[in-house]
C-alpha positions as a LaTeX table, in Angstrom:
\begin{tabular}{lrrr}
\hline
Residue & $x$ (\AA) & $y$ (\AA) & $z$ (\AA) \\
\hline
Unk1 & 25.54 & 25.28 & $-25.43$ \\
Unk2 & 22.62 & 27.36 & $-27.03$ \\
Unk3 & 19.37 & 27.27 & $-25.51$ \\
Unk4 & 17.89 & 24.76 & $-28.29$ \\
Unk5 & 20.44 & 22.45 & $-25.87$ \\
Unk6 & 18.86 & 23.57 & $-22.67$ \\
Unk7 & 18.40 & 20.28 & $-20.94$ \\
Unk8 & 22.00 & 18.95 & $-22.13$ \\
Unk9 & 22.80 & 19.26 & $-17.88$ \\
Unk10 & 20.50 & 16.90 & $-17.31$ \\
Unk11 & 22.48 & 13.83 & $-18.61$ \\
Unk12 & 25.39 & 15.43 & $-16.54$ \\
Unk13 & 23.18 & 14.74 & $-13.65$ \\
Unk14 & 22.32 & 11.42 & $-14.91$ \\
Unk15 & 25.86 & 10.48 & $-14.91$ \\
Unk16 & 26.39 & 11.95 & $-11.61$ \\
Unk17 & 23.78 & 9.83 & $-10.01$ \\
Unk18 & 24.80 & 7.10 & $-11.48$ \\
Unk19 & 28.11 & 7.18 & $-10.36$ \\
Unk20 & 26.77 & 6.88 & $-6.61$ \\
Unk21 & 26.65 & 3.20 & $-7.20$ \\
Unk22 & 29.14 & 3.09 & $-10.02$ \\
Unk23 & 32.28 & 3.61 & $-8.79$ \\
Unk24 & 35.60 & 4.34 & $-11.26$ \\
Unk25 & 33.99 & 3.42 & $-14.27$ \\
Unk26 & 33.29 & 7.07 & $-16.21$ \\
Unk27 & 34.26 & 5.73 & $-19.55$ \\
Unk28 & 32.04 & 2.61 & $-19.32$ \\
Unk29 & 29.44 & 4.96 & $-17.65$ \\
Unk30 & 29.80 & 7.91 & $-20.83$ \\
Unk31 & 29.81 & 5.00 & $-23.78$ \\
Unk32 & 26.65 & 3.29 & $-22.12$ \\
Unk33 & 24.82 & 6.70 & $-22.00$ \\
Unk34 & 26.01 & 7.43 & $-25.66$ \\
Unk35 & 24.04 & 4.54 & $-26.29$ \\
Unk36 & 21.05 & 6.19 & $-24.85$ \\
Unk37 & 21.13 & 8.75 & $-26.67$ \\
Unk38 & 22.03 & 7.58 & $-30.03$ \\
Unk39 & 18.86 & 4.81 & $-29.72$ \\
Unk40 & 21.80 & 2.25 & $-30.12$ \\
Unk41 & 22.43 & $-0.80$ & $-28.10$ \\
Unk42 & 25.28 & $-1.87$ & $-25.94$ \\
Unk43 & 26.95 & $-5.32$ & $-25.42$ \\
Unk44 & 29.41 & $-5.32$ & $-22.03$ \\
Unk45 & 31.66 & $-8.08$ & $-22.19$ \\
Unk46 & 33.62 & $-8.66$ & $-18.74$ \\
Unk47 & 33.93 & $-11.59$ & $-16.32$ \\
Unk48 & 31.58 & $-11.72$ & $-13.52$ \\
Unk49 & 30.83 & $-9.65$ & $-10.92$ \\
Unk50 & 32.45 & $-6.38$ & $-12.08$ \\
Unk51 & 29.01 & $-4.17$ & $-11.98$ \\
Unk52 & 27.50 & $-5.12$ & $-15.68$ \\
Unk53 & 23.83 & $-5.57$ & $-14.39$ \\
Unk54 & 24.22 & $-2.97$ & $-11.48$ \\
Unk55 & 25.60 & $-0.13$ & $-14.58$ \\
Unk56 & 22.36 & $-1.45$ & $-16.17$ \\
Unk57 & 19.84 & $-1.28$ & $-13.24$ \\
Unk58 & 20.98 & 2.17 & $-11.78$ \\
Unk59 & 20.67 & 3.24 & $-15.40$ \\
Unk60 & 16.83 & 2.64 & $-15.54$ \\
Unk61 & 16.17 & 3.93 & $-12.34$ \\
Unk62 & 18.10 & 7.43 & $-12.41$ \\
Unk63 & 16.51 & 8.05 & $-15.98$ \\
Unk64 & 12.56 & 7.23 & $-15.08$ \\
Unk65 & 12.33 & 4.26 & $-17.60$ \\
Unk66 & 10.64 & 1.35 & $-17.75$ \\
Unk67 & 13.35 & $-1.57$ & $-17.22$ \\
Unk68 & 13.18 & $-5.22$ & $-16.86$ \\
Unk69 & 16.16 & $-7.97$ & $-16.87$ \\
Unk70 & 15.81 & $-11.02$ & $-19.01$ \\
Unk71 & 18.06 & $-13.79$ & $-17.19$ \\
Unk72 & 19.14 & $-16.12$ & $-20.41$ \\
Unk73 & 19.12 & $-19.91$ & $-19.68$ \\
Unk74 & 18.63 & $-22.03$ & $-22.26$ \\
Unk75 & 15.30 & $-22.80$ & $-21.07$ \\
Unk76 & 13.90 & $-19.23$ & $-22.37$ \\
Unk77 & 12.07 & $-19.38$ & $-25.07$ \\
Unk78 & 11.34 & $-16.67$ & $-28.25$ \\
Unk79 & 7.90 & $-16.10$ & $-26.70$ \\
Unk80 & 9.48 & $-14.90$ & $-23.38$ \\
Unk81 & 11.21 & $-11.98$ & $-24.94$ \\
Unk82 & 8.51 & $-11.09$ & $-28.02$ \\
Unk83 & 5.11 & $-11.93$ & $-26.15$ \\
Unk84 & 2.35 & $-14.56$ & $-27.37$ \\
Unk85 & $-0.98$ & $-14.56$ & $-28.26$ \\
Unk86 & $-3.23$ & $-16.16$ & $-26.73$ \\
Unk87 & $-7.42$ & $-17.06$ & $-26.72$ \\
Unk88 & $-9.73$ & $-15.11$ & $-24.33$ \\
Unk89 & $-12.66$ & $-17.12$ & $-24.18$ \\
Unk90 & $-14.95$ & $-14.51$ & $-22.52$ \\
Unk91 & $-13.81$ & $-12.32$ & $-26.02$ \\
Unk92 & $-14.09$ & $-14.77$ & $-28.48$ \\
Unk93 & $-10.85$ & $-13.42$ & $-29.73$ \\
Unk94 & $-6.56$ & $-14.00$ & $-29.43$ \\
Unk95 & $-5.47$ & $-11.50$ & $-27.11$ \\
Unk96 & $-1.75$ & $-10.23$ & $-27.31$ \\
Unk97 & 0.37 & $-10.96$ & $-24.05$ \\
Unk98 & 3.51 & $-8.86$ & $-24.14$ \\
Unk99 & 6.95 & $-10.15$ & $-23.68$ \\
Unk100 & 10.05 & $-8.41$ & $-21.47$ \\
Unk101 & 10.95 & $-6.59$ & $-24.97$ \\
Unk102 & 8.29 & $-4.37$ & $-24.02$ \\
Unk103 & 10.39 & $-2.00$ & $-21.82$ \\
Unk104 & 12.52 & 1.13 & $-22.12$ \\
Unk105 & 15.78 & $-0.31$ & $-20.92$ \\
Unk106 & 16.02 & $-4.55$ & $-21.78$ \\
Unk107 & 18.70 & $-6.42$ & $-19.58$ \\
Unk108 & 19.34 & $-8.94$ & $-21.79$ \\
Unk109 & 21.79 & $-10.56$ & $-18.55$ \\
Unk110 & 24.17 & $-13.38$ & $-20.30$ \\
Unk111 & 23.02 & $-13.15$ & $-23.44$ \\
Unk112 & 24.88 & $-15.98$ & $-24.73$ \\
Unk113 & 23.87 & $-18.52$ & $-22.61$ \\
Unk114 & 20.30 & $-19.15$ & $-24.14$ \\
Unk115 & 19.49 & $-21.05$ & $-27.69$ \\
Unk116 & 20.08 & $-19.07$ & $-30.91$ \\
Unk117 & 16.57 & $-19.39$ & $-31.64$ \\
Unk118 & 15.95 & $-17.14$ & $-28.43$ \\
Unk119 & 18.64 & $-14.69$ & $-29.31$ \\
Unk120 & 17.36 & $-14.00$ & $-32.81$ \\
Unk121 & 13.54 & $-13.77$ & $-31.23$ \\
Unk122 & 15.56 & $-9.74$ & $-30.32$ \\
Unk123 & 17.05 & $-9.19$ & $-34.13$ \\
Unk124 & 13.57 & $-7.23$ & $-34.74$ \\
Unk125 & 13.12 & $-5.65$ & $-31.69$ \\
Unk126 & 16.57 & $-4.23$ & $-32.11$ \\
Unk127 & 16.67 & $-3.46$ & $-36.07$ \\
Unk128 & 13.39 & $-2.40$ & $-35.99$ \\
Unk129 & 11.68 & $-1.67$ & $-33.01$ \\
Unk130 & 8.81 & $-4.01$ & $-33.26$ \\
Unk131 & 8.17 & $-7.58$ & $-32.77$ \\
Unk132 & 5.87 & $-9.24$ & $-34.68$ \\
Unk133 & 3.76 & $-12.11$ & $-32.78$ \\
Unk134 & 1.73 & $-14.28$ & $-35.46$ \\
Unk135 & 1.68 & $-11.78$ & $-38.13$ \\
Unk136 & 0.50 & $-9.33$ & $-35.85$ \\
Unk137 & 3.51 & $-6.07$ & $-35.77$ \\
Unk138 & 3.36 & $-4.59$ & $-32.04$ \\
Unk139 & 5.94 & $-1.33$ & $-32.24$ \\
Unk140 & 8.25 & $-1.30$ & $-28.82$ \\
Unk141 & 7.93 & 1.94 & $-26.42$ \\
Unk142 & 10.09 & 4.59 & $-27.14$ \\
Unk143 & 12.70 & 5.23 & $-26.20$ \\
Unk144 & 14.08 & 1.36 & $-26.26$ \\
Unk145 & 17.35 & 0.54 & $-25.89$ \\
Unk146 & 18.82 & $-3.47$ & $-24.90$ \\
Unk147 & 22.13 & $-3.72$ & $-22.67$ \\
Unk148 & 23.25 & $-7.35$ & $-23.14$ \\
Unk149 & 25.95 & $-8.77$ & $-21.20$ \\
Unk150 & 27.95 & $-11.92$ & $-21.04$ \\
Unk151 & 30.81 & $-13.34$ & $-19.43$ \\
Unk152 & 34.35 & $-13.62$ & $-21.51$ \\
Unk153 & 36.00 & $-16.00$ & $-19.62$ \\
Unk154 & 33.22 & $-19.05$ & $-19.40$ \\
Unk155 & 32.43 & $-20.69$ & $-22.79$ \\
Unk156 & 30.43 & $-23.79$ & $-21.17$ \\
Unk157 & 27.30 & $-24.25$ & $-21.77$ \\
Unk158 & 27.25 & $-20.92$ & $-24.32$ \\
Unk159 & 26.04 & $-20.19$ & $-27.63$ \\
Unk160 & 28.53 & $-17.53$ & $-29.06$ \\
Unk161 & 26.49 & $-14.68$ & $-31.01$ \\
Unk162 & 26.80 & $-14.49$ & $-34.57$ \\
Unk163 & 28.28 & $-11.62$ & $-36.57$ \\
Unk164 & 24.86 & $-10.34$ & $-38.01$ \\
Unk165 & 23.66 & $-10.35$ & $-34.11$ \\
Unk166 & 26.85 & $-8.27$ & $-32.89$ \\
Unk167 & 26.31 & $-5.84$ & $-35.87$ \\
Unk168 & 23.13 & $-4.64$ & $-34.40$ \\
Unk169 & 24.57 & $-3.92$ & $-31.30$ \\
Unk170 & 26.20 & $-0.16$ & $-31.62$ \\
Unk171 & 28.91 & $-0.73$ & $-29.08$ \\
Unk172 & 31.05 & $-3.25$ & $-26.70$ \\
Unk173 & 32.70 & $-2.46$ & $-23.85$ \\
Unk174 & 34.49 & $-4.32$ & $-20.68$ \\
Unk175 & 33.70 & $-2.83$ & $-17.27$ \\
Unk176 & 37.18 & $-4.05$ & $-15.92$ \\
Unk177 & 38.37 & $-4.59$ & $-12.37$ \\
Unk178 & 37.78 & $-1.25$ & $-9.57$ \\
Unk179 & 41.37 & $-0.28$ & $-8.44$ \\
Unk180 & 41.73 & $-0.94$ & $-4.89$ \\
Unk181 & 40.30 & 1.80 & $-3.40$ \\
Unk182 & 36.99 & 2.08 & $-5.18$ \\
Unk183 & 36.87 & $-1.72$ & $-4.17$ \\
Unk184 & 37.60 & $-0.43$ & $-0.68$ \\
Unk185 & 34.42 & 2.06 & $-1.20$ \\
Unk186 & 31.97 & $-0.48$ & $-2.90$ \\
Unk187 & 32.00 & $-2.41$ & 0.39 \\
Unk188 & 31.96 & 0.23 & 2.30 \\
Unk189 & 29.52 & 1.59 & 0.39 \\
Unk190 & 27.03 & $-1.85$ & 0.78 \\
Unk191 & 27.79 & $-2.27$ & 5.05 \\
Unk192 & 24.28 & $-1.09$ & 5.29 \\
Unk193 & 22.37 & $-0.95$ & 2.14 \\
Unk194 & 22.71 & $-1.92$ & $-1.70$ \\
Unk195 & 23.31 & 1.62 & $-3.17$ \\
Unk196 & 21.09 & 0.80 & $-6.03$ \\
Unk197 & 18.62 & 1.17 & $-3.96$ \\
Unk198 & 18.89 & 4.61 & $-3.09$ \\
Unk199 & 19.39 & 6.09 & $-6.65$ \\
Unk200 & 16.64 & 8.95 & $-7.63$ \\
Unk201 & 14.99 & 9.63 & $-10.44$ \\
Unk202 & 17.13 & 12.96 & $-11.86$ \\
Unk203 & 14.93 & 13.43 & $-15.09$ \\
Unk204 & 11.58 & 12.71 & $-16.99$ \\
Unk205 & 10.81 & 10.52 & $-20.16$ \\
Unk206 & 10.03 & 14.08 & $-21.43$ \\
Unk207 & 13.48 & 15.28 & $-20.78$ \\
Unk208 & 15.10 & 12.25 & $-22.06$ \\
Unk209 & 13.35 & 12.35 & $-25.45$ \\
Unk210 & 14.38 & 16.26 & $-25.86$ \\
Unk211 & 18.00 & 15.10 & $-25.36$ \\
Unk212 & 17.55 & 12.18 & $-28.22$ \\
Unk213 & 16.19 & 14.80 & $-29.92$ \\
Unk214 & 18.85 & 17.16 & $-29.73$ \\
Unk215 & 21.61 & 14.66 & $-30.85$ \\
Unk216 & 20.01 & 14.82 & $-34.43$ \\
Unk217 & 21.12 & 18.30 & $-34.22$ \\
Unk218 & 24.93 & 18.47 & $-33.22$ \\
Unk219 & 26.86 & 19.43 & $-36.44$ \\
Unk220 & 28.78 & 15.94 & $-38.14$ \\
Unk221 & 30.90 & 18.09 & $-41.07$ \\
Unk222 & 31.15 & 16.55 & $-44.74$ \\
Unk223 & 34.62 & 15.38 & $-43.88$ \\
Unk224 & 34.09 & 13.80 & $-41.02$ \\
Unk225 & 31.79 & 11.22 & $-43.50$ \\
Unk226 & 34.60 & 10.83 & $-45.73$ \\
Unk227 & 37.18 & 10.13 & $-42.63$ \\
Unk228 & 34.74 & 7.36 & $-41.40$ \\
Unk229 & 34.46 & 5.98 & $-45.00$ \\
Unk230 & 38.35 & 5.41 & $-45.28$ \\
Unk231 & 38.75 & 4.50 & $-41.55$ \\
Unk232 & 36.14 & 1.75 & $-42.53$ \\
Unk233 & 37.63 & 0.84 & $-45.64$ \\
Unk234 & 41.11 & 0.78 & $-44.05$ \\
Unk235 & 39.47 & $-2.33$ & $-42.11$ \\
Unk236 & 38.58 & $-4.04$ & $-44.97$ \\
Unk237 & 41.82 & $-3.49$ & $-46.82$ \\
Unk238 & 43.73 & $-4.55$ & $-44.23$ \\
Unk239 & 45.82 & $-7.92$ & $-44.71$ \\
Unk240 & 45.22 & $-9.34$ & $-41.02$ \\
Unk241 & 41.07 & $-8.70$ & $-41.83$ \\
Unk242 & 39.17 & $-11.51$ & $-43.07$ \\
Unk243 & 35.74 & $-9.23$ & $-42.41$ \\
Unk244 & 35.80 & $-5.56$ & $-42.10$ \\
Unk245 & 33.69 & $-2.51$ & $-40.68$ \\
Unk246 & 30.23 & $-2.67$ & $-42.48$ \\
Unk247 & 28.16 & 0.30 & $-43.29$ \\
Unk248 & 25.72 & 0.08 & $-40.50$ \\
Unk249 & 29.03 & 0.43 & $-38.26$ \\
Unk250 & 29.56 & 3.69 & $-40.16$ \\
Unk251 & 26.56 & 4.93 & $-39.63$ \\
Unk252 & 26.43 & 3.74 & $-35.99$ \\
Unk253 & 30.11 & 5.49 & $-35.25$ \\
Unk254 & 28.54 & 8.95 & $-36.65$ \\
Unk255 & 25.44 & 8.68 & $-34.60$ \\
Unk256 & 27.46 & 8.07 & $-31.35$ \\
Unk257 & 29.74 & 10.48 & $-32.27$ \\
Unk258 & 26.99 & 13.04 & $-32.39$ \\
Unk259 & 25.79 & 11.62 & $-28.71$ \\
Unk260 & 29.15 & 11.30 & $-27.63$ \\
Unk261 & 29.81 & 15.28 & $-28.39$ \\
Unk262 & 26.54 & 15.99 & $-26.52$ \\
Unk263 & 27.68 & 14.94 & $-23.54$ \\
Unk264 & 31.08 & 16.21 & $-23.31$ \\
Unk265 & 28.92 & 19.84 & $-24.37$ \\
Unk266 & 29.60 & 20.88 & $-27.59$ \\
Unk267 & 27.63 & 21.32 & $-30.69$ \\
Unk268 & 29.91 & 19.50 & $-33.08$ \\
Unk269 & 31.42 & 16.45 & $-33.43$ \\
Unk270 & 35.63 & 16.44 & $-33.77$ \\
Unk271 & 38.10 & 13.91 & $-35.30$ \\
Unk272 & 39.38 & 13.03 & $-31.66$ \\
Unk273 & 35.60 & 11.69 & $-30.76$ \\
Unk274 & 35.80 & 9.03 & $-33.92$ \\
Unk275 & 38.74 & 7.82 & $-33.00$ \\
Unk276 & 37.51 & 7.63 & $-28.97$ \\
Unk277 & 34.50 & 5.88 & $-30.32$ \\
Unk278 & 36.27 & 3.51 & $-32.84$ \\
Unk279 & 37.39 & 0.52 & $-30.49$ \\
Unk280 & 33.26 & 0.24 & $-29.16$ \\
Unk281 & 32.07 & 0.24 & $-32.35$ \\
Unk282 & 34.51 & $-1.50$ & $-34.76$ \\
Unk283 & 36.11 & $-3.89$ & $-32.81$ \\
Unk284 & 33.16 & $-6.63$ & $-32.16$ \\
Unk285 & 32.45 & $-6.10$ & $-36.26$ \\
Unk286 & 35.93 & $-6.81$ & $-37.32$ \\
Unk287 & 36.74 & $-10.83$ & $-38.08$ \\
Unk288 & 40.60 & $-11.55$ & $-37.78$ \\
Unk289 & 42.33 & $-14.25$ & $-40.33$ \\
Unk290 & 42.66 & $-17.60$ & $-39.45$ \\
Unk291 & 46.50 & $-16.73$ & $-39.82$ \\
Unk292 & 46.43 & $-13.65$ & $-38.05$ \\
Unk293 & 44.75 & $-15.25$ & $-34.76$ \\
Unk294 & 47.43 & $-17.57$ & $-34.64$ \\
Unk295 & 50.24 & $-15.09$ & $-34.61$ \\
Unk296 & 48.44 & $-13.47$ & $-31.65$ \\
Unk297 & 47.77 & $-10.24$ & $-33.24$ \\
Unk298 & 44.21 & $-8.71$ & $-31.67$ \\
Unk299 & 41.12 & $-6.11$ & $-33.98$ \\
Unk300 & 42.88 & $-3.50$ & $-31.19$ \\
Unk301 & 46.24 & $-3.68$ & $-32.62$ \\
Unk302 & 44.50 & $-3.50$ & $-36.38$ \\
Unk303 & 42.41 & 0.07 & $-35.35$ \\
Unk304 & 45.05 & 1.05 & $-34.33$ \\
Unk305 & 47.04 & 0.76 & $-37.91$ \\
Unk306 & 43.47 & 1.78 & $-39.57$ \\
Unk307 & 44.25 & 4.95 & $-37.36$ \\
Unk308 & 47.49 & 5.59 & $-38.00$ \\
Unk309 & 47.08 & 5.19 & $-41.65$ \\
Unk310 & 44.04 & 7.46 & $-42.61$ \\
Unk311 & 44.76 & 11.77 & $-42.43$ \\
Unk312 & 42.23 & 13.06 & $-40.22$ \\
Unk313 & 40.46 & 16.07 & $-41.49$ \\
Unk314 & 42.07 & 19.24 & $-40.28$ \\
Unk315 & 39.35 & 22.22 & $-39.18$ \\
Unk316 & 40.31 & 25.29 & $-41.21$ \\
Unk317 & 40.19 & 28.77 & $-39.30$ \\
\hline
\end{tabular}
């Protein structure tokens, strides 16, 4: 890397540290720091208890950022994420009281498990990076990112997010069960201590920011736009798609991309990371037919077709 990239070690380390507590999961760990990077949000999707909130905790502490978790019940209300105002009488004025959106890293735990009211109280916050609280616009610190999660399997009790919610998150991704022997090493690993716990602080808010800011520069060639413009358009063409890939996921597959390339070192961004990237960030945008569902067919299946059918560009020496 050239030495405008000179603190692109430091999200090595990240990862590294990370890992402590982590254990097996270096895909889920590289698309959640992608997300970082990118200023894009991530929705994990798994059943319970496969590290979702630890990923999100170790996270904020290894990378010095604010974080707070935001347990959804359907008892939380709008005002609990955004803030409220409120009169101090000794002012003689309304006095802004900020909500858990006012963090680095949200942990938006079970997302799907409070009212829709309270989920679109974060459309703003994550669109936008503000809330507004009785007409009054308070911008969210910076860098802010929201790691949702919620369970697959349970339904009960849930209030499934809608499409124009999903689209704002960047990418979605399953943690999956350890093998056995990193389950073997997580207990081992918590006989004496939680390892969350122990994770250090590897960088500063400084650091972090020059690393966003070095993502703007990794090189995304001309025809890498056009690829992603016919790999989305391949979704919405095809027969088993009754909603396709919008622009926004476009956009949000070339700005991971760039992140994506970052961390793996390089300066550029190559066919192979698109298509690495294009199950995270298509597949919770893409709406199967009625028909299609039936006859069992999944969106994976589809990308895969959409891949298969569009010519990547080919790099010419």
């Amino acid at each position: 890397m050239s030495e405008r990239f000179s603190n692109q070690y430091l999200m090595g380390e990240l990862a590294k540290e990370i890992s402590k507590v982590i254990k097996g999961k270096d895909e889920a760990l590289l698309i959640v720091l992608t997300g970082l990077l990118a200023q894009g949000h991530v929705l994990i999707e798994d059943v319970p208890g496969v590290g979702k909130t630890t990923l999100a905790m170790a996270l904020g502490k290894a990378s010095g950022l604010e974080f707070r978790r935001a347990q959804f019940t359907p008892d939380v209300m709008a005002s609990d994420i955004t803030g409220f105002t409120i009169y101090n009488k000794e002012e003689g004025q309304f006095e802004y009281r900020p909500g858990l959106v006012m963090t680095n890293i949200l942990l938006a735990d079970e997302i799907n498990r409070t009212s829709p009211k309270t989920q679109s109280a974060l459309l703003e916050a994550m669109e936008e990076k503000r809330v507004t609280v009785d007409g009054e616009v308070h911008p969210l610190p910076e860098p802010f990112m929201v790691i949702a999660t919620q369970n697959s399997q349970g339904y009960v009790g849930t209030f499934p997010l809608p499409e124009a919610q999903l689209d704002r998150f960047m990418m979605k991704i399953s943690m999956g069960y350890p093998t056995i022997a990193e389950e073997t090493q997580i207990m081992m690993d918590r006989l004496s201590d939680n390892p969350v716990n122990n994770v250090k602080n590897v960088m500063s808010l400084e650091q972090l920011e020059d690393c966003i800011d070095d993502v703007g520069y990794i090189n995304f060639a001309d025809s890498l736009c056009k690829y992603v413009a016919e790999l989305a358009a391949a979704t919405r063409n095809h027969p088993a798609v009754a909603l396709g890939a919008s622009p926004r996921a476009s956009v949000a597959i070339m700005q991971a991309a760039r992140a994506f390339a970052y961390l793996l070192g390089r300066e550029f961004v190559i066919p192979e990371d698109i298509v690495r990237l294009l199950i995270p960030v298509f597949e919770h945008r893409i709406v199967l037919r009625h028909e299609t569902r039936l006859s069992k067919k999944t969106v994976r299946s589809v990308l895969e077709d959409v891949v298969s059918s569009v010519t990547p560009p080919i790099k010419r020496s």
